[in-house]
N, C-alpha and C positions, 0 to 999 in steps of 0.2 A: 733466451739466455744464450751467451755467446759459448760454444764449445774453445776453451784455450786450449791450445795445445803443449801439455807439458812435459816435457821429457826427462824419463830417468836416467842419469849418465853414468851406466855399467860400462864396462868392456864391452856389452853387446848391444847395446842400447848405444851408446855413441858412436859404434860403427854402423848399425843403423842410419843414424841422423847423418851420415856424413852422404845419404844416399841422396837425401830432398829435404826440404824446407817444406813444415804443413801452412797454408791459409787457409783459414777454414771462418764461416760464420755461420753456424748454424743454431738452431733450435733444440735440434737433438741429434742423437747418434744418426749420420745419414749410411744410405745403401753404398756400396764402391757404383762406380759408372756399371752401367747398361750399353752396348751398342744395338741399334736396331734401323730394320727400315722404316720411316715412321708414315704417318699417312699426313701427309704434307705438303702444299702446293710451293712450298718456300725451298725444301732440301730434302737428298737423297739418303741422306745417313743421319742419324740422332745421336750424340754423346749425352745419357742421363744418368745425372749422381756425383760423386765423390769422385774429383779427377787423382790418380793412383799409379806410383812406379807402373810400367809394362803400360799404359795404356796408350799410348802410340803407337807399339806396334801392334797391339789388338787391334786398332782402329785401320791402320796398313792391313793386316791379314783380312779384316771383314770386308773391304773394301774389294781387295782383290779375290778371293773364295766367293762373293755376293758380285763379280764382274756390275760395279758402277759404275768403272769407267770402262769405255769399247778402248782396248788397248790397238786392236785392228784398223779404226780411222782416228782422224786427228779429235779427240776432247780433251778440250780444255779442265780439266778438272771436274769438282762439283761442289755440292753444297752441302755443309754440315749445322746441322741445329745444335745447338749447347742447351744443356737445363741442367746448373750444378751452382752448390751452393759453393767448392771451393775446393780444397786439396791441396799436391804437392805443387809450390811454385817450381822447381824446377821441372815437373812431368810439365807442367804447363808450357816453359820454355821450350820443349821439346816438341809440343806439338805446336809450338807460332813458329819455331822450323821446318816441321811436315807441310802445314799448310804453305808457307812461302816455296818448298820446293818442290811440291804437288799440286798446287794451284788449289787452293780449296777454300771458298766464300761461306765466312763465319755467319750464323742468321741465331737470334732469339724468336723464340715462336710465342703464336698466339699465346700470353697469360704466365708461359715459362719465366726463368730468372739464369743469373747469369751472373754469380759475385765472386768475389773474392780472386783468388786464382785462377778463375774461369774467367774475369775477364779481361785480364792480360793476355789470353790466349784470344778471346775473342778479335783482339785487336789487330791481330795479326791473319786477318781473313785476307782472303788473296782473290784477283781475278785474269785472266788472259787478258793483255791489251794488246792486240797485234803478236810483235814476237816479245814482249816483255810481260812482264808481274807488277798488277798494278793492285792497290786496295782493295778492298770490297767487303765491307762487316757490314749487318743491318739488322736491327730488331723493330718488330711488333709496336706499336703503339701502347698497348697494355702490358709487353715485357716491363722484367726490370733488370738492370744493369747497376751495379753497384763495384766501387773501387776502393780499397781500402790498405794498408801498408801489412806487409809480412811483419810477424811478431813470433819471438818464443818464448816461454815461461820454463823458468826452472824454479820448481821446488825444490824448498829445504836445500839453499846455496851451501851449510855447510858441512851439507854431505859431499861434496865435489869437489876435489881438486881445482887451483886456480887454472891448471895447462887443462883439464878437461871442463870447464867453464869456457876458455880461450879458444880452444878447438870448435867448441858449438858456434859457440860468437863465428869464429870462421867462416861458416858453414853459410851462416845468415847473409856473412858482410860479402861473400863467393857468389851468393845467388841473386843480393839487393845488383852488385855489378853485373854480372850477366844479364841484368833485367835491362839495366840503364844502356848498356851497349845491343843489347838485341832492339830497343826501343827507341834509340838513334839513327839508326836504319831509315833510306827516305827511297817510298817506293818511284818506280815511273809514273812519271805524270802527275805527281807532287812537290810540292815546294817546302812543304812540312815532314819532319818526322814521323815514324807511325806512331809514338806516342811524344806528345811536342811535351815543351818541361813543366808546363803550366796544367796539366793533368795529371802528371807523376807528382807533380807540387802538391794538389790536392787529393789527389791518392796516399801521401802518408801525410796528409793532417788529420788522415780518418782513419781509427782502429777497432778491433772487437767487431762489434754489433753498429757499431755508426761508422756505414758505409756514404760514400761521396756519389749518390745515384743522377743516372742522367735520366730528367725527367721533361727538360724544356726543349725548344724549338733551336735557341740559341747555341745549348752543348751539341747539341747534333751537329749542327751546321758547323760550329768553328772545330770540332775534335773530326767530323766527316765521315759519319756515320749517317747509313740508311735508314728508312723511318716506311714499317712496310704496314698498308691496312687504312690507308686515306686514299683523296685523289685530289687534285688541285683544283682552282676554282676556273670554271671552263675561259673566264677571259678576266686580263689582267687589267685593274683600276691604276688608278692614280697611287694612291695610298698602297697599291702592291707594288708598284714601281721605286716608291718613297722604300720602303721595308729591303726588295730586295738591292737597292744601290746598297743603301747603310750595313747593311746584309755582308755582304760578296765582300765589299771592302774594307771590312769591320774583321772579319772570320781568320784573314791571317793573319790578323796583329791580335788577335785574345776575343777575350767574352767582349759583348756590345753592354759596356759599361755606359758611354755617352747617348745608348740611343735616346732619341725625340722622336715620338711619333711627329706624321705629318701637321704642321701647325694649319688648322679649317681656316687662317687670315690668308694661305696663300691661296685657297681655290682662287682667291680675285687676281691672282698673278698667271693666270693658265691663262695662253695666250695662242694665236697661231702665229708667231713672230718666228723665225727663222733661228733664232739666237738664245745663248743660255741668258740667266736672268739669276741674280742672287739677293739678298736681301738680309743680310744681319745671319742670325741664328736659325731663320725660320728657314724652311729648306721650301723654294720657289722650283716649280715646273711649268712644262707646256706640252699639247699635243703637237707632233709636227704634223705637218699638209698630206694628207693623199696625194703623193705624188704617182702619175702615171705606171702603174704594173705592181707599186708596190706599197705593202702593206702599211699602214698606221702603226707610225711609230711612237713612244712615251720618251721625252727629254725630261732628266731633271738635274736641279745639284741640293746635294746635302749638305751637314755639317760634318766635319770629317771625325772618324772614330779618334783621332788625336787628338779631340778637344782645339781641335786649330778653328776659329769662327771665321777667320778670315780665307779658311786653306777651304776643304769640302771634297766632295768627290764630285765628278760628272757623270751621269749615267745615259746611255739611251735602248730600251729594251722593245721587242715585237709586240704587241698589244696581245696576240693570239698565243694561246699556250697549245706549244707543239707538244705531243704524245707521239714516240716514236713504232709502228707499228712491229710486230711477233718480229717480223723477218729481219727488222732492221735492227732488234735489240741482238745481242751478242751475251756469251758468259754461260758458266754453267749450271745458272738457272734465270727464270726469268722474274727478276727482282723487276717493279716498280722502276722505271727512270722516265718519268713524265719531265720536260724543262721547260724551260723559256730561253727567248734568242733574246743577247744582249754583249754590251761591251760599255766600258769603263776605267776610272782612273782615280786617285787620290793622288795628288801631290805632296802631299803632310806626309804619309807615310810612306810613298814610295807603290805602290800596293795598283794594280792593274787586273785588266781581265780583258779576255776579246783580243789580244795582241795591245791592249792599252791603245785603242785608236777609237775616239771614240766623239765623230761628225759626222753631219749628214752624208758626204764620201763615204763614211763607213755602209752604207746602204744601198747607197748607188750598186744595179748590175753590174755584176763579173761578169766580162767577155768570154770568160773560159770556160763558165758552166758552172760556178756555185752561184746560188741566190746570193749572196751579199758578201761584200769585203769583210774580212775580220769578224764578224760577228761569233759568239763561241754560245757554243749548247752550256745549259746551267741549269739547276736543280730548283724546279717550282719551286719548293720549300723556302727558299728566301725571299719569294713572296708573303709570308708570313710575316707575323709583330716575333721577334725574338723573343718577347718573355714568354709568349705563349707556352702554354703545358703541349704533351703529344696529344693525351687527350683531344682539347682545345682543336688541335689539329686535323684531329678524324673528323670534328663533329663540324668541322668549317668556321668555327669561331676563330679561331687564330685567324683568320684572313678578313676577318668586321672591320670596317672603316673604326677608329677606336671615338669613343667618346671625347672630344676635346672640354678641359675646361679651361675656363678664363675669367678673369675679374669682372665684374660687370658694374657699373656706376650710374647714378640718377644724379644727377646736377642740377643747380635753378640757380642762374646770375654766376657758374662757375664756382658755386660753393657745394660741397657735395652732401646730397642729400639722403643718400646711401649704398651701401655697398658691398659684395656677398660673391663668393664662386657660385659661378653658371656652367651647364653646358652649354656645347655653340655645334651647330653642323651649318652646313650649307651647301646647296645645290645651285646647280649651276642650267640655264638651259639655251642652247644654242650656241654661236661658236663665233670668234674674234668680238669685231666692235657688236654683232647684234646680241652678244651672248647679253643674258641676262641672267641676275644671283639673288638668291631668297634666303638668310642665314636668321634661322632659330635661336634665340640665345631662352632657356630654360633656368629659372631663378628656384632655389632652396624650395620656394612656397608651392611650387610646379607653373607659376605662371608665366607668362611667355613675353619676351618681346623679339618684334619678327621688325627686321628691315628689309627693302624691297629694291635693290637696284634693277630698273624694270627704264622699259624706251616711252615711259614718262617720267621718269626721273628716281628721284629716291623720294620712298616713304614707310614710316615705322609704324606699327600697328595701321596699315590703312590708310592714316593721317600721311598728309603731306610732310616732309623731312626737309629741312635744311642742314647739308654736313659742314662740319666744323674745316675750314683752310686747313688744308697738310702741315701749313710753316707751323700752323698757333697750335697742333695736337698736344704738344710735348712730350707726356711719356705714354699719350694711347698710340690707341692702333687706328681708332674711327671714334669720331662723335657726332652724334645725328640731333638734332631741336626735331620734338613733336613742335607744330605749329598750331597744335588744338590746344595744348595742355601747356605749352613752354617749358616744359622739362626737356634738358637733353640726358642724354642717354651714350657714353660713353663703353668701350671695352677694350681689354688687355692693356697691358704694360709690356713696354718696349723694353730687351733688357740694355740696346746700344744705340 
């Protein structure tokens, strides 16, 4: 049950409220905050409980009487854990200003929570980049994170004056703008604000006890928050390269409303051709060549998160997923920044990465000493299917090739003789004209039909296969004749 907070408007009572606005959701009466050092490989300092007037500069005096930071050589700040159900939004606003002018990287720990007014303050976690203030908040996989809009409740309206009902309203409508304008703010090395409008949008569609929680792969990524307690998958497939293009390019324009997993009709499109490849809706790739000194690289294009079928992104990312070692991470703690090397473009929306350069020049050696033109460090994590849970995430599911389905059809003289969703996979083995492809299509009943494009030709269960002419498909994708049985055997619908 949600504690509301309602305030009685005496003479003493409303100069009170004129102090802070409460957010709070809780269950029951909670503690006021705790400061401590906690035992944590995440952060130096822990804020737990009820965030409460004064508790800024508690958290400045502990900080500096508990010497966290060597004020004697250069640190960069450190790291503070949050575990609070909620409290004064403005004590909160007060500390996403300590943190921006102290340097101090916001983190949810293992199993902790982090709602209400706590995490507005969360948001405002900070890190050294060089000589600027760059972002830096990150929670736990098992945290939770919860957003929900400032509210005040008065009882018994007609005990109160309309000028002391107008005064509180005040108070609210004083702290709702300070929020909007502190949360307008765009740190270094960002293109977005620290809280974009599309989180505060859905921050006050949720009140009380129903909080707006970031639970998926996708809020993390497009709001740009850390995700601590996984590790990525040691080398990146096809389907990780499909995810993080639509990923990366999707994350500044909103949530990945259009995503399509990778459609299993284009593994027959992976190619060693030199050149992009597009195909309708289905997002087509290729690996490019070993080229001499330098690594294999994944080319693909998508469909663009603007729903443009004809626009899409181009992507080209490093097949090997770099892990930056102790020395080369930086900050005032050591958070999780495993990435991947890559660079990209969307024309639909404008929307780039890498310096937006994004051909095989882009890989070609630097004469000057970096491995590769333009290419930009980026966050495994958009490797992942965006829906995926964090969960999902620890446990390496978020990164499973997804199950594709598709229509599947039994024909005889073109008349059809039945038809049901299947799943379909397909593998692939070897590379350009010798490559060879095996696609499972699995029917309702669990039975199976397998085609065989192999360097005897094509054949469907075994049996020899004749494919239907490309011009005469119409709206499939493939249609193969058993030549035992004279059934063909069609799948998918084309949607252009």
């Amino acid at each position: 049950m949600v504690v509301r907070i309602s305030v009685k408007l005496s003479r003493f009572a409303l100069a009170a409220l004129t102090v802070f606005v409460l957010m709070m959701g809780l269950a029951h009466v909670a503690k006021a905050a705790e400061i401590s050092v906690p035992d944590s490989p995440y952060c130096k300092v822990k804020l737990d409980g009820v965030i409460s007037p004064g508790d800024t500069d508690k958290l400045t005096a502990f900080v500096k009487n508990n010497k966290i930071v060597d004020l004697e050589r250069y640190d960069p700040g450190y790291a503070l854990c949050l575990n609070s159900a909620g409290g004064s939004l403005n004590e909160a606003l007060k500390l996403a200003k300590y943190f921006q002018n102290d340097v101090v990287t916001t983190v949810i720990d293992q199993n902790d929570a982090c709602l209400s007014a706590c995490s507005i303050a969360f948001m405002f976690g900070t890190e050294a980049a060089g000589d600027y203030i760059g972002s830096k908040r990150a929670m736990h996989f098992t945290a939770r994170l919860g957003f929900h809009r400032p509210s005040l409740s008065i009882p018994n309206r007609a005990d109160y004056t309309d000028e002391q009902i107008d005064k509180a309203l005040k108070v609210v409508l004083d702290s709702v703008v300070n929020l909007l304008i502190e949360a307008n703010k765009v740190f270094f090395g960002h293109s977005q604000p620290i809280m974009t409008s599309d989180l505060i949008e859905k921050m006050f569609d949720h009140e009380g006890e129903d909080f707006y929680e970031i639970t998926t792969v996708d809020q993390v990524g497009r709001w740009n928050i850390d995700v601590l307690g996984w590790r990525p998958p040691e080398r990146m497939e096809l389907h990780h390269a499909h995810n993080a293009c639509m990923n990366i390019l999707s994350w500044p324009v909103g949530l990945t409303t259009n995503y399509r997993p990778l459609n299993f009709a284009s593994g027959l499109e992976i190619t060693g051709f030199e050149s992009f490849q597009y195909n309708g809706d289905a997002s087509t790739g290729y690996k490019t060549a070993r080229a001499e000194g330098q690594a294999a690289r994944i080319a693909l294009n998508t469909p663009s998160p603007a729903g443009d079928d004809n626009g899409g992104g181009q992507c080209i990312f490093s097949r090997e997923v770099s892990t930056p070692s102790a020395e080369e991470s930086y900050g005032p703690v050591a958070l999780i920044n495993a990435g991947i090397q890559g660079c990209g473009s969307d024309s639909s929306t404008s929307v780039d990465f890498g310096q937006g350069e994004c051909s095989t020049y882009t890989f070609e050696k630097n004469p000057y000493g970096n491995a590769f033109f333009f290419d930009q460090f980026l966050s495994a994590i958009a490797m992942a299917n965006p829906k995926a849970t964090l969960s999902e995430l620890a446990s390496q599911r978020a990164f499973d090739e997804p199950v594709y389905m598709t229509d599947c059809f039994v024909l005889r003289n073109r008349s059809e003789l039945e038809r049901n969703k299947c799943s379909a996979t397909v593998h692939k083995k070897g590379n350009g004209e010798q490559a060879e492809y095996f696609k499972t299509f699995t029917w309702p009943s669990s039975n199976k039909t397998i085609i065989a494009h192999d360097k005897t030709g094509v054949k469907i269960n075994g049996k020899r296969g004749i494919p239907r002419d490309r011009q005469e498909l119409g709206s499939f994708v493939e249609c193969v004749t058993n030549t035992s049985s004279g059934n063909e055997f069609c799948h998918g619908v084309r949607r252009n």
